[in-house]
PQR file with spaces between the fields and no chain letter, atoms N, CA, C, O and H, PARSE charges and radii, in Angstrom:
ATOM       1  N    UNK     1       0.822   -1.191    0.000 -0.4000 1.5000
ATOM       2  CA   UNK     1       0.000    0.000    0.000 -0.0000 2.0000
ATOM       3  C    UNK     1       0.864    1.253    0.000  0.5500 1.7000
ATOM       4  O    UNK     1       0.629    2.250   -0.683 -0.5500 1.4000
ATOM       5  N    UNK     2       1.948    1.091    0.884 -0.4000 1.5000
ATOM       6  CA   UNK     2       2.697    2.548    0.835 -0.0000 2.0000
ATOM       7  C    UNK     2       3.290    2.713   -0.723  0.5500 1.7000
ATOM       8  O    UNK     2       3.536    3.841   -1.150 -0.5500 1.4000
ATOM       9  H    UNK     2       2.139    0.281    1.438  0.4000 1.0000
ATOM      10  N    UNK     3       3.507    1.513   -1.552 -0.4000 1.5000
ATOM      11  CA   UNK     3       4.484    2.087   -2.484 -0.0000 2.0000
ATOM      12  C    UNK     3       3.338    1.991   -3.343  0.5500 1.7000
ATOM      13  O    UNK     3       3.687    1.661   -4.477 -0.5500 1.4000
ATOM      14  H    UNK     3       3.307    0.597   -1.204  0.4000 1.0000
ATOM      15  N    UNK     4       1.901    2.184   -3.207 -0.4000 1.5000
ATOM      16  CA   UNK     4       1.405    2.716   -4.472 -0.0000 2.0000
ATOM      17  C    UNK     4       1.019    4.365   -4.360  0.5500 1.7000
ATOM      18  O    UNK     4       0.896    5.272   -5.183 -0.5500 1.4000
ATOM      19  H    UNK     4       1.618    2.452   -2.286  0.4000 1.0000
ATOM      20  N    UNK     5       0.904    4.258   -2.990 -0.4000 1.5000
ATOM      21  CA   UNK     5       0.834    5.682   -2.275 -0.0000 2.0000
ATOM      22  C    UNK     5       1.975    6.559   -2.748  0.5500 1.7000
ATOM      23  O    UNK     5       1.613    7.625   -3.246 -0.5500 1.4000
ATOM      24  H    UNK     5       1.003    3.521   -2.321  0.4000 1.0000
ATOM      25  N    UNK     6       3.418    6.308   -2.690 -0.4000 1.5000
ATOM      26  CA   UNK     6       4.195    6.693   -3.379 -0.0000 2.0000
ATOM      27  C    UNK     6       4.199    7.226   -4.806  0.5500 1.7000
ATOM      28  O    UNK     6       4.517    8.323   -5.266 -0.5500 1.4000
ATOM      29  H    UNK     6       3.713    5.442   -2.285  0.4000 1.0000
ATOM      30  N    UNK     7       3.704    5.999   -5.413 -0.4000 1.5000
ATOM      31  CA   UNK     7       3.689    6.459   -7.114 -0.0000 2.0000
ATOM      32  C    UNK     7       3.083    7.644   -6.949  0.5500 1.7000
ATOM      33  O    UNK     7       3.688    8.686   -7.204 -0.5500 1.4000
ATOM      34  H    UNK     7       3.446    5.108   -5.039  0.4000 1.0000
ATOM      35  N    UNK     8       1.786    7.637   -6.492 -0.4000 1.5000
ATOM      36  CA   UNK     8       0.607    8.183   -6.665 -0.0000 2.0000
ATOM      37  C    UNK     8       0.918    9.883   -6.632  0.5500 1.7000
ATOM      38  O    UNK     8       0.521   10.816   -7.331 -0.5500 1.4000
ATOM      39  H    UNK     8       1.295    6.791   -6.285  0.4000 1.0000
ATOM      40  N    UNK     9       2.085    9.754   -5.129 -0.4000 1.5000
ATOM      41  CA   UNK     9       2.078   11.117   -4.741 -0.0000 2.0000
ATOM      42  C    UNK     9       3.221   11.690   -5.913  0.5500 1.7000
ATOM      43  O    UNK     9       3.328   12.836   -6.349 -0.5500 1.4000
ATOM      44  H    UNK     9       2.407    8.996   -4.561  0.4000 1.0000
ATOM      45  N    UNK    10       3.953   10.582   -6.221 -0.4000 1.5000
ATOM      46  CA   UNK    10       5.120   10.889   -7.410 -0.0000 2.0000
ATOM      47  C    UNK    10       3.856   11.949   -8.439  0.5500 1.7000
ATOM      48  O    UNK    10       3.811   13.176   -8.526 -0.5500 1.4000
ATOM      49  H    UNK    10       3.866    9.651   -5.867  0.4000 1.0000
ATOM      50  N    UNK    11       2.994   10.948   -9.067 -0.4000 1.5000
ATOM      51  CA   UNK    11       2.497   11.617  -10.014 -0.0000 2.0000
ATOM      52  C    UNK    11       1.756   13.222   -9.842  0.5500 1.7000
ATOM      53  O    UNK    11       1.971   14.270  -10.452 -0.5500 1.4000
ATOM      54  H    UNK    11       3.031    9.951   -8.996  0.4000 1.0000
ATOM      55  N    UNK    12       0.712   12.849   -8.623 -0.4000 1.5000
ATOM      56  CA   UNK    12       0.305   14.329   -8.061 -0.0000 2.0000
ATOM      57  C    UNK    12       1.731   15.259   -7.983  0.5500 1.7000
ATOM      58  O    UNK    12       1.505   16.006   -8.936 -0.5500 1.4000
ATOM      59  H    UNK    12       0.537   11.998   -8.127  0.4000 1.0000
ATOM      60  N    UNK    13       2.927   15.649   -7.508 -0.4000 1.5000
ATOM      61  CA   UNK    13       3.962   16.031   -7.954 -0.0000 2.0000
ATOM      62  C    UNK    13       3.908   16.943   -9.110  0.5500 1.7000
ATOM      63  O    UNK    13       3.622   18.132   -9.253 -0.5500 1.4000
ATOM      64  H    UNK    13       3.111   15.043   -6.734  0.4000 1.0000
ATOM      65  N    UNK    14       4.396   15.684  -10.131 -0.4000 1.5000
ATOM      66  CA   UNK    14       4.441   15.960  -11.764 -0.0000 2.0000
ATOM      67  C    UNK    14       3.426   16.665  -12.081  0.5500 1.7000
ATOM      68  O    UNK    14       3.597   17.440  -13.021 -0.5500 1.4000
ATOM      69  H    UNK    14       4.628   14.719  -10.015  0.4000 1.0000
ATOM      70  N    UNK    15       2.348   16.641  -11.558 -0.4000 1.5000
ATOM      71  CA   UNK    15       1.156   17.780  -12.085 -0.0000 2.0000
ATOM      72  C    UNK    15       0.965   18.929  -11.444  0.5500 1.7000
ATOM      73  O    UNK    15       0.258   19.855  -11.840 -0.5500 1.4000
ATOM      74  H    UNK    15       2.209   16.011  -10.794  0.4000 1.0000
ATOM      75  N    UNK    16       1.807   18.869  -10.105 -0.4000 1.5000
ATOM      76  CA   UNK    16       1.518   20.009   -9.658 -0.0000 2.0000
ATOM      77  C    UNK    16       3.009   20.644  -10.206  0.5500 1.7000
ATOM      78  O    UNK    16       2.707   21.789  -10.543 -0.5500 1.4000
ATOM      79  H    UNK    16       2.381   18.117   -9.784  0.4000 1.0000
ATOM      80  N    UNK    17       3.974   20.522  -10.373 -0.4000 1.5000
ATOM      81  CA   UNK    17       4.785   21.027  -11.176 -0.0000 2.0000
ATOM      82  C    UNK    17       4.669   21.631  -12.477  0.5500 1.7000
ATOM      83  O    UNK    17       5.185   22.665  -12.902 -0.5500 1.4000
ATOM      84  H    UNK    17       4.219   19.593  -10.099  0.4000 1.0000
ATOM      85  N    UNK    18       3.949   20.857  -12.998 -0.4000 1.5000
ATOM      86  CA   UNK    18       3.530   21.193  -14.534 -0.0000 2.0000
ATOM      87  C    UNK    18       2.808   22.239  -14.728  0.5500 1.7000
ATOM      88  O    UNK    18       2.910   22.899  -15.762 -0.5500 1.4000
ATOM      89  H    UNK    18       3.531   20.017  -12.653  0.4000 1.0000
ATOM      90  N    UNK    19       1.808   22.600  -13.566 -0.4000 1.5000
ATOM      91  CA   UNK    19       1.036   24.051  -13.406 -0.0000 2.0000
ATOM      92  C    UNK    19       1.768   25.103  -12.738  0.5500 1.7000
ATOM      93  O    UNK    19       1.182   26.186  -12.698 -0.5500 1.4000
ATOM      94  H    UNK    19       1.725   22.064  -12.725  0.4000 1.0000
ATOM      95  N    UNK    20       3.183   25.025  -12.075 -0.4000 1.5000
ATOM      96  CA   UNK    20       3.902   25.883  -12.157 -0.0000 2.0000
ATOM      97  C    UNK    20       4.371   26.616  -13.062  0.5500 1.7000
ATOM      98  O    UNK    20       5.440   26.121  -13.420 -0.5500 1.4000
ATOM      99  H    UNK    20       3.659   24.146  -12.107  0.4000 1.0000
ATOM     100  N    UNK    21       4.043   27.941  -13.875 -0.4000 1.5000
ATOM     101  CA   UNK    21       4.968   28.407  -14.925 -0.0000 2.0000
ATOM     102  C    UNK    21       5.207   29.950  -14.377  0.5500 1.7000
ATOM     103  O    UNK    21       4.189   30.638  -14.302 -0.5500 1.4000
ATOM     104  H    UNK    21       3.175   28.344  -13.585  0.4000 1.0000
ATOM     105  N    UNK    22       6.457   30.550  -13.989 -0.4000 1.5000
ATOM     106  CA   UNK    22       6.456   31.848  -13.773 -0.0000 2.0000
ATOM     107  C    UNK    22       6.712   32.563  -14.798  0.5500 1.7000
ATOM     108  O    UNK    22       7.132   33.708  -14.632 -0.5500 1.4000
ATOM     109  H    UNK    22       7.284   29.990  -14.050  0.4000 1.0000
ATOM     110  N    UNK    23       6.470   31.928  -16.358 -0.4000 1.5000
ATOM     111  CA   UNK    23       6.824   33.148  -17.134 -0.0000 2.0000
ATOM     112  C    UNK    23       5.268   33.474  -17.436  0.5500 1.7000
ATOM     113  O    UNK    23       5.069   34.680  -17.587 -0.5500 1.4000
ATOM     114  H    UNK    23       6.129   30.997  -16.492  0.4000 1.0000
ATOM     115  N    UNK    24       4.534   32.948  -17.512 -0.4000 1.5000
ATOM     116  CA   UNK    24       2.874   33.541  -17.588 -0.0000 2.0000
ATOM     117  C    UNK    24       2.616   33.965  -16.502  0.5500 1.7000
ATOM     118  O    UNK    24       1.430   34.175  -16.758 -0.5500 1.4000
ATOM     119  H    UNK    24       4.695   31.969  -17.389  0.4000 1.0000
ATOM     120  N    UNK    25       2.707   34.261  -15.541 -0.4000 1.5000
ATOM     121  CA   UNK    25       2.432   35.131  -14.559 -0.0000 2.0000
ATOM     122  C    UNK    25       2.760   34.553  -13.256  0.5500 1.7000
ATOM     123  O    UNK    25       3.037   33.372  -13.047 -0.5500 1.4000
ATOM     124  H    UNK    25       3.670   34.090  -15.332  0.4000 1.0000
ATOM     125  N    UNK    26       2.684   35.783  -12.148 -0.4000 1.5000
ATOM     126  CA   UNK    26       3.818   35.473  -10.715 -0.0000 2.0000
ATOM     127  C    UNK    26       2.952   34.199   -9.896  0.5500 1.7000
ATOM     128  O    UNK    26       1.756   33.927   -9.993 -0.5500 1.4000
ATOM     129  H    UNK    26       2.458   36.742  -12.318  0.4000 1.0000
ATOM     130  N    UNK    27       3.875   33.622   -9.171 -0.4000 1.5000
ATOM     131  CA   UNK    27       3.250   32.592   -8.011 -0.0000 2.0000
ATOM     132  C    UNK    27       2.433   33.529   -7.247  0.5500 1.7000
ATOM     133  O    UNK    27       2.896   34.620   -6.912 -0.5500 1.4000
ATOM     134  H    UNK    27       4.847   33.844   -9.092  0.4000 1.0000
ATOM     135  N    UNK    28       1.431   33.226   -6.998 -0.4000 1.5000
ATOM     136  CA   UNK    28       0.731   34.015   -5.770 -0.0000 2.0000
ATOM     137  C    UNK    28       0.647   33.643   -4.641  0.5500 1.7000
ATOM     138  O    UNK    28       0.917   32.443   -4.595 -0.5500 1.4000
ATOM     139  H    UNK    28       1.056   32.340   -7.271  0.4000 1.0000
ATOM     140  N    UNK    29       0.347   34.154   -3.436 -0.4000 1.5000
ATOM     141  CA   UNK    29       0.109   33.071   -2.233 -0.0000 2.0000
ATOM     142  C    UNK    29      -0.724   31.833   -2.271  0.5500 1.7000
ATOM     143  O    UNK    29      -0.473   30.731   -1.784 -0.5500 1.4000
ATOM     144  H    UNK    29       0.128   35.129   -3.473  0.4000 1.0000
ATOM     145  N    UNK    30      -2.153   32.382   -3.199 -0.4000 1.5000
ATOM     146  CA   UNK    30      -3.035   31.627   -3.135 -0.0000 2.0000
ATOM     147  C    UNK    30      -2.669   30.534   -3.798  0.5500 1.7000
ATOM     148  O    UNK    30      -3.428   29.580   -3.627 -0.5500 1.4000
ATOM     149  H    UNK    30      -2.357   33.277   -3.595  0.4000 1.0000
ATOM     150  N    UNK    31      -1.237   30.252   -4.899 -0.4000 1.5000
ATOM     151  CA   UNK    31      -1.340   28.830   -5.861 -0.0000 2.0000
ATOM     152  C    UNK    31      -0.180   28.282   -4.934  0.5500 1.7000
ATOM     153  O    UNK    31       0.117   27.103   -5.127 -0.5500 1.4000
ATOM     154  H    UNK    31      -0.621   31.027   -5.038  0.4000 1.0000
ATOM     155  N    UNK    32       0.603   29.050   -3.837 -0.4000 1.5000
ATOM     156  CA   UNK    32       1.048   28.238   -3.016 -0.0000 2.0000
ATOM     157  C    UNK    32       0.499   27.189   -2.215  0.5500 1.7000
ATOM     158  O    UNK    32       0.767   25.988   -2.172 -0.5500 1.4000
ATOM     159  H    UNK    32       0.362   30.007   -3.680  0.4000 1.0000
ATOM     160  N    UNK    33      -0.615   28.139   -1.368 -0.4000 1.5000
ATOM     161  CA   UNK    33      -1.408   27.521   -0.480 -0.0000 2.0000
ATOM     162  C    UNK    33      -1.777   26.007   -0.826  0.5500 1.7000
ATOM     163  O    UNK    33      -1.648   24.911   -0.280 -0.5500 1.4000
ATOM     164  H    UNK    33      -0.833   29.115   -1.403  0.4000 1.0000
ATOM     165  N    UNK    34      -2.341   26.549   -2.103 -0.4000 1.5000
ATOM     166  CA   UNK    34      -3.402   25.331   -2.811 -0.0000 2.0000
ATOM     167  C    UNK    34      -2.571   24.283   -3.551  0.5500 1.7000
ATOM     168  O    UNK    34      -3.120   23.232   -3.881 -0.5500 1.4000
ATOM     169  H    UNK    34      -2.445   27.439   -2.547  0.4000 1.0000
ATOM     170  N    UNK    35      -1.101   24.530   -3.875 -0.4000 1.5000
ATOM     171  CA   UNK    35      -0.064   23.190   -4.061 -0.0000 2.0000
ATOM     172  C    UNK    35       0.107   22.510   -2.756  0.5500 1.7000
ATOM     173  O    UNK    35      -0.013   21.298   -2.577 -0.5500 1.4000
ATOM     174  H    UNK    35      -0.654   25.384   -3.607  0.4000 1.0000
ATOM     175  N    UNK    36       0.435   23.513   -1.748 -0.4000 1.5000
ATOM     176  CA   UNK    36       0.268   22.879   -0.409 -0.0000 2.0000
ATOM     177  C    UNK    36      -0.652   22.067   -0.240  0.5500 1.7000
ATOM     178  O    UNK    36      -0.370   20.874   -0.347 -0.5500 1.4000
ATOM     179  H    UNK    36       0.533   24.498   -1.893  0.4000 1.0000
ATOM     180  N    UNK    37      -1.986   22.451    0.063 -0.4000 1.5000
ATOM     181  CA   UNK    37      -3.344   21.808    0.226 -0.0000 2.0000
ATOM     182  C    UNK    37      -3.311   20.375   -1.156  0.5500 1.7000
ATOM     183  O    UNK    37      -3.910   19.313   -0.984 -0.5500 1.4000
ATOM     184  H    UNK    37      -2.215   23.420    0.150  0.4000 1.0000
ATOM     185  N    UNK    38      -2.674   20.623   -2.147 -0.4000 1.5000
ATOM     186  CA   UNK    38      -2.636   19.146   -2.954 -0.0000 2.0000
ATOM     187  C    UNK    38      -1.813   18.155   -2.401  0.5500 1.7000
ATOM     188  O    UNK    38      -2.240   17.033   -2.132 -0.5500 1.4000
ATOM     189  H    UNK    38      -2.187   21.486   -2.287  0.4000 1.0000
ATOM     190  N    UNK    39      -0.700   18.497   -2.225 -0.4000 1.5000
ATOM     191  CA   UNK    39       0.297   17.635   -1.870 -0.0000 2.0000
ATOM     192  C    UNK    39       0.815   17.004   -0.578  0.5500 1.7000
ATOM     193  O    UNK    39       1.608   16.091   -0.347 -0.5500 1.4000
ATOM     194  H    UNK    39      -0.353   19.409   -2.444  0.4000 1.0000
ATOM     195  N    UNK    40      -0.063   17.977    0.327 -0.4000 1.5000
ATOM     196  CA   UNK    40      -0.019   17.324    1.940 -0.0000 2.0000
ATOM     197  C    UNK    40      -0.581   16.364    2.620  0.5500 1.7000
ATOM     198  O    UNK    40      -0.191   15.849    3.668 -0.5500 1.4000
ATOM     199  H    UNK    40      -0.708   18.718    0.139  0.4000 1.0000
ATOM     200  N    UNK    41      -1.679   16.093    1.881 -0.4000 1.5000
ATOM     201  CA   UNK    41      -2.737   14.668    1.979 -0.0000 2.0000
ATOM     202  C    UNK    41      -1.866   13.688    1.589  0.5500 1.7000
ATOM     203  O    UNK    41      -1.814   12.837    2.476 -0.5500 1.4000
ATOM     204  H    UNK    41      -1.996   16.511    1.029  0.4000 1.0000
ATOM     205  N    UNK    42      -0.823   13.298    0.221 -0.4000 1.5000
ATOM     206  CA   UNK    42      -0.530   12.256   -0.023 -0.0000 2.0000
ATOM     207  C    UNK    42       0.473   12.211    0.953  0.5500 1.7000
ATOM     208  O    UNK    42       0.670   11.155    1.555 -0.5500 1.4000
ATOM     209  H    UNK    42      -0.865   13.990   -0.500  0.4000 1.0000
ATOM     210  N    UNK    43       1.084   13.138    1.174 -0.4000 1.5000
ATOM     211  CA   UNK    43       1.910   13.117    1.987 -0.0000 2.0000
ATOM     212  C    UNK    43       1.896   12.310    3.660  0.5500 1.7000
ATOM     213  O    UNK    43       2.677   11.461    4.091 -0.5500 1.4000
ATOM     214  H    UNK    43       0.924   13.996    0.686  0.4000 1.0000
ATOM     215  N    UNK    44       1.018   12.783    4.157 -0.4000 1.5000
ATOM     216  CA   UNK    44       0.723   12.213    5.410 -0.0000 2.0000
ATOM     217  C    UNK    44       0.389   11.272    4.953  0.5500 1.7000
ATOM     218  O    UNK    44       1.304   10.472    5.150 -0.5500 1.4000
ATOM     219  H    UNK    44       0.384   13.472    3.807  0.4000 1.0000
ATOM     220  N    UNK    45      -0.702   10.614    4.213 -0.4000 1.5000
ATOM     221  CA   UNK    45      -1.098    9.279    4.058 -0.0000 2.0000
ATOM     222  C    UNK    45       0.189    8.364    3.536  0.5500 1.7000
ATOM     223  O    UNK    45       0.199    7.141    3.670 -0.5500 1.4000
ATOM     224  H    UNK    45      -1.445   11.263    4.053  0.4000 1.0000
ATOM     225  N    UNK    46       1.064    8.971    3.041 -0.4000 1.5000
ATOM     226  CA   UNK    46       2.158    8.153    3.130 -0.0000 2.0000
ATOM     227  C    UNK    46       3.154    7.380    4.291  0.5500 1.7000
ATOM     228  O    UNK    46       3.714    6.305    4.503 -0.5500 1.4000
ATOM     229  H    UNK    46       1.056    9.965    2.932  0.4000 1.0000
ATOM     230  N    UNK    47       2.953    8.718    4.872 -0.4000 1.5000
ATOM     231  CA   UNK    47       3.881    9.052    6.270 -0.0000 2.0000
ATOM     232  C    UNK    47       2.780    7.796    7.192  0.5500 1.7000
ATOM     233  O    UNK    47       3.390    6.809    7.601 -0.5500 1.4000
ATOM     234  H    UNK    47       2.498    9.591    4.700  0.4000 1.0000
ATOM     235  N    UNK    48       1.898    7.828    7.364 -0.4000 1.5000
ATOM     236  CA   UNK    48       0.798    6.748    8.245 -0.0000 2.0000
ATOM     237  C    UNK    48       0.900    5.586    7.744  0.5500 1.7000
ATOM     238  O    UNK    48       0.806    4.682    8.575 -0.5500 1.4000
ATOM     239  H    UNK    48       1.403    8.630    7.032  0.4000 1.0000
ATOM     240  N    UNK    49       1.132    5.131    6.187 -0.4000 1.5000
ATOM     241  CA   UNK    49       0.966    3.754    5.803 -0.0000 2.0000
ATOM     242  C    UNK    49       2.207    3.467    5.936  0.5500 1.7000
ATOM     243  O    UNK    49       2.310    2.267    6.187 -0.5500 1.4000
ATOM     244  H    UNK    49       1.209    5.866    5.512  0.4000 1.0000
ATOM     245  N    UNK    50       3.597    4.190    5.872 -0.4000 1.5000
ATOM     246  CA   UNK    50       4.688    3.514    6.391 -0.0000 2.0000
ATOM     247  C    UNK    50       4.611    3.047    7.749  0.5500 1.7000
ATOM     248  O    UNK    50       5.131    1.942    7.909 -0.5500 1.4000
ATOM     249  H    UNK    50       3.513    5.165    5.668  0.4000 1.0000
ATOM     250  N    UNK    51       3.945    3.751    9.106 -0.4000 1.5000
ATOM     251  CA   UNK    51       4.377    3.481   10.137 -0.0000 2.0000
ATOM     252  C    UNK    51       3.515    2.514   10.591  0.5500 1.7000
ATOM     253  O    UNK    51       3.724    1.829   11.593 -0.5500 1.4000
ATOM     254  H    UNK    51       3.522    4.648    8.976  0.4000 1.0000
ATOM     255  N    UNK    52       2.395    2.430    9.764 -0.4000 1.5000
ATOM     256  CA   UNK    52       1.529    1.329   10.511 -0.0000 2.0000
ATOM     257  C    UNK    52       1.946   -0.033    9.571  0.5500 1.7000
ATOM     258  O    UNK    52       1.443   -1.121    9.855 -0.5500 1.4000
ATOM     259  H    UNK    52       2.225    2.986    8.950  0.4000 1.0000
ATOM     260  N    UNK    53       2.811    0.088    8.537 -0.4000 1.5000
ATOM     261  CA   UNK    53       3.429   -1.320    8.027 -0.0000 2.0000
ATOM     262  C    UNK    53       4.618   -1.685    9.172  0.5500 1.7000
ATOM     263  O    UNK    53       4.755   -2.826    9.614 -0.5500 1.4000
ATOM     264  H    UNK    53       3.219    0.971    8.306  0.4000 1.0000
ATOM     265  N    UNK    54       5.463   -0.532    9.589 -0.4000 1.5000
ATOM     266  CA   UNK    54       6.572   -1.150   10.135 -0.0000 2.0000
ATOM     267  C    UNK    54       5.712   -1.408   11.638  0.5500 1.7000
ATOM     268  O    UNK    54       6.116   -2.445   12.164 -0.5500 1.4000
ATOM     269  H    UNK    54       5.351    0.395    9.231  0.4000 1.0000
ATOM     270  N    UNK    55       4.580   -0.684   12.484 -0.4000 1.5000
ATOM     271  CA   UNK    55       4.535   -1.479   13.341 -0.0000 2.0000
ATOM     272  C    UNK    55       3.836   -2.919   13.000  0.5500 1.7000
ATOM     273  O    UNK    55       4.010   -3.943   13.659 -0.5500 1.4000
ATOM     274  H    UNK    55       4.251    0.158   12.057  0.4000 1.0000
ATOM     275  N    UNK    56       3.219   -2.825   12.133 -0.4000 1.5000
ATOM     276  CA   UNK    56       2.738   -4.246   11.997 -0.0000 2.0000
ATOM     277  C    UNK    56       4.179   -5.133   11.884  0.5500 1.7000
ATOM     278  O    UNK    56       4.405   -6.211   12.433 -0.5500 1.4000
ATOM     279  H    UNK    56       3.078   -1.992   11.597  0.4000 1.0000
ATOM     280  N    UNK    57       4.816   -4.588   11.269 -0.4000 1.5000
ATOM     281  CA   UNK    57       5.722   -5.748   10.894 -0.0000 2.0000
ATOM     282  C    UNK    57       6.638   -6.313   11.655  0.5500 1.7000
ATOM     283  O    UNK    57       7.262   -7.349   11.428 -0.5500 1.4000
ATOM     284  H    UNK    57       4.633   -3.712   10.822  0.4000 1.0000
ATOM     285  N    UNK    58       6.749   -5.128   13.183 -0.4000 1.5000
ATOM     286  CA   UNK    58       7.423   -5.336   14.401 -0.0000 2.0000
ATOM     287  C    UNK    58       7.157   -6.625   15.275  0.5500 1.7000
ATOM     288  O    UNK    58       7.904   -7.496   15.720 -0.5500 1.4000
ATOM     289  H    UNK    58       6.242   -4.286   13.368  0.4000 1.0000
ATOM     290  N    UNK    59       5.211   -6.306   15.375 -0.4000 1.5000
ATOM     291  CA   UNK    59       4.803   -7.249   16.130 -0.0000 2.0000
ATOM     292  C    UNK    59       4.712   -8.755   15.233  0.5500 1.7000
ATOM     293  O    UNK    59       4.553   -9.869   15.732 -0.5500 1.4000
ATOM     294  H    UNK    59       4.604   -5.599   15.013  0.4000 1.0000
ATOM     295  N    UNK    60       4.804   -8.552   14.329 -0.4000 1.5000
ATOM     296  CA   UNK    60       4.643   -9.664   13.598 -0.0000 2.0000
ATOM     297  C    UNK    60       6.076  -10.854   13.907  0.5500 1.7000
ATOM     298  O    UNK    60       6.053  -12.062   14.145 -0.5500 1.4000
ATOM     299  H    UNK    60       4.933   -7.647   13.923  0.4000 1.0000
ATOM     300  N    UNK    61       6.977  -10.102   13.804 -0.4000 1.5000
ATOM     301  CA   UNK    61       8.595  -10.107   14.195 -0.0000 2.0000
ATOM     302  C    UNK    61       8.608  -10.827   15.438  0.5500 1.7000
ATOM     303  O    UNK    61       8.804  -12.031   15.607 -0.5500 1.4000
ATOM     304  H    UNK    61       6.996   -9.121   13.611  0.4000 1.0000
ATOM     305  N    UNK    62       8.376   -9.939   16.278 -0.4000 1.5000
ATOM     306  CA   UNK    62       8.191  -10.392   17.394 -0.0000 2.0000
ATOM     307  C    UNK    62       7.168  -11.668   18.345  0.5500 1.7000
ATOM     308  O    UNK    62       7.344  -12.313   19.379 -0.5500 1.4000
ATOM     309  H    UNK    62       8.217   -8.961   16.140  0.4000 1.0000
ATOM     310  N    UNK    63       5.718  -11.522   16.987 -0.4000 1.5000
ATOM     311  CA   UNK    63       5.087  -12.757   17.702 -0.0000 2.0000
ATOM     312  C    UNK    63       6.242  -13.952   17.557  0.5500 1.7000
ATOM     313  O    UNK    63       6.815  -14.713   18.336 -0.5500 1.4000
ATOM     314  H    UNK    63       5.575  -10.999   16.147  0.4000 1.0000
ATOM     315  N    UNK    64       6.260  -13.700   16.181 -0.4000 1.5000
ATOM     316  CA   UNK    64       7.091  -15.272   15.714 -0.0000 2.0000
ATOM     317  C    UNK    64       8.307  -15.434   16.611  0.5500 1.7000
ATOM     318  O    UNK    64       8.317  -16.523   17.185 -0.5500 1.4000
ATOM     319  H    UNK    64       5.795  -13.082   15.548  0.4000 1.0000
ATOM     320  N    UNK    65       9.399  -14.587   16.899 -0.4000 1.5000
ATOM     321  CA   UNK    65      10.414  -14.731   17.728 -0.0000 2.0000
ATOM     322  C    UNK    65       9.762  -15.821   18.824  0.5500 1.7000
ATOM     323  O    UNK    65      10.279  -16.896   19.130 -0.5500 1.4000
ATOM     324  H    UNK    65       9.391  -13.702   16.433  0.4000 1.0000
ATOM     325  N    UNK    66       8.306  -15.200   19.418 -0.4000 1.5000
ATOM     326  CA   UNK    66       8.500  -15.754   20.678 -0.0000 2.0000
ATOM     327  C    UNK    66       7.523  -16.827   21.022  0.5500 1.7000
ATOM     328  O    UNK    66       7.205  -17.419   22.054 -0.5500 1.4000
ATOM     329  H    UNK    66       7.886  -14.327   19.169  0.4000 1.0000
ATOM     330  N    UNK    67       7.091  -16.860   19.495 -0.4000 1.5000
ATOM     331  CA   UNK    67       6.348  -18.954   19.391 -0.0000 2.0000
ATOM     332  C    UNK    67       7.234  -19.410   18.761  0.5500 1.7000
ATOM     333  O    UNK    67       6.856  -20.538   18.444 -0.5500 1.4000
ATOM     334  H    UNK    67       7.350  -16.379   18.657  0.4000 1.0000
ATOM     335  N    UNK    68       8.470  -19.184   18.264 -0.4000 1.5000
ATOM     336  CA   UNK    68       9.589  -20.039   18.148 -0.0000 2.0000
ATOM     337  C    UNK    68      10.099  -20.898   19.083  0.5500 1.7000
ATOM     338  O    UNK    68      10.009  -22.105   19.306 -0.5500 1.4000
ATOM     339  H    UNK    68       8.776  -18.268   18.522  0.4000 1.0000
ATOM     340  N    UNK    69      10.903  -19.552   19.785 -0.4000 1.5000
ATOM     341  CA   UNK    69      11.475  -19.903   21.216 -0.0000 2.0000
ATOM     342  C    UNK    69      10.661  -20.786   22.040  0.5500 1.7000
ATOM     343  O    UNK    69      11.165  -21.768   22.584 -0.5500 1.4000
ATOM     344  H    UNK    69      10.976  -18.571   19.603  0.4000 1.0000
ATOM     345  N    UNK    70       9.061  -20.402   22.199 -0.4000 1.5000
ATOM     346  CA   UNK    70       8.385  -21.645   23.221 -0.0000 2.0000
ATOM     347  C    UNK    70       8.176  -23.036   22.665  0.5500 1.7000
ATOM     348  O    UNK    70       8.133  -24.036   23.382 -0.5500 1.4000
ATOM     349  H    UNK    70       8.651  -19.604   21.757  0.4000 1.0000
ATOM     350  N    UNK    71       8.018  -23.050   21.048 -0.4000 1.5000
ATOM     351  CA   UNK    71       7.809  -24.643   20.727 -0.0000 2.0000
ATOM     352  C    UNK    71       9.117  -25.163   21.026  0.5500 1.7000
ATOM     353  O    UNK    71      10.149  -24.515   21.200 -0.5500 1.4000
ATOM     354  H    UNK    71       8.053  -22.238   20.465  0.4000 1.0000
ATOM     355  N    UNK    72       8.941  -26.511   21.067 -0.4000 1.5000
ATOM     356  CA   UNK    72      10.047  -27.441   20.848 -0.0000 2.0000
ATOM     357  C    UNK    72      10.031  -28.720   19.894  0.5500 1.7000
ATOM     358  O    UNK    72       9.064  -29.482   19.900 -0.5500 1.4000
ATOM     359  H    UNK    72       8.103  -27.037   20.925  0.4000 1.0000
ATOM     360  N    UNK    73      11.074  -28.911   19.123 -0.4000 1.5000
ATOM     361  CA   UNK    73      10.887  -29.506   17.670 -0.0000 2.0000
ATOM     362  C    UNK    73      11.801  -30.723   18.131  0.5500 1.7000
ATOM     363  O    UNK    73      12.058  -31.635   17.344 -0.5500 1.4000
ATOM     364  H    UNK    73      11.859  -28.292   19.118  0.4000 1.0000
């Protein structure tokens, strides 16, 4: 999930770049704001699906460590 989240925000990026042009006229606050307001959603949702993979993947780590250690083979 995070690395489609990735692409995704890759591409949102590329488009919000692409509507950057300062030779047709100046950045304003307002097309700041509103690149902001595009690009901060993927952002966090990135930032959340990494951390809830690595804690999953902690405890996951860790169950197994410690039904290893208790079976005996």
């Amino acid at each position: 999930m995070a690395g489609v989240l990735g692409i995704y925000s890759l591409i949102i990026a590329i488009i919000i770049g692409t509507r950057i042009n300062p030779k047709a006229k100046s950045y304003c606050l307002f097309d700041g704001y509103a690149h902001l307001s595009y690009g901060l959603p993927y952002g966090l949702a990135g930032v959340s699906t990494s951390m809830a993979i690595g804690i999953v993947g902690d405890a996951g780590v860790r169950y197994n460590h410690s039904f290893q250690s208790q079976s005996s083979i």
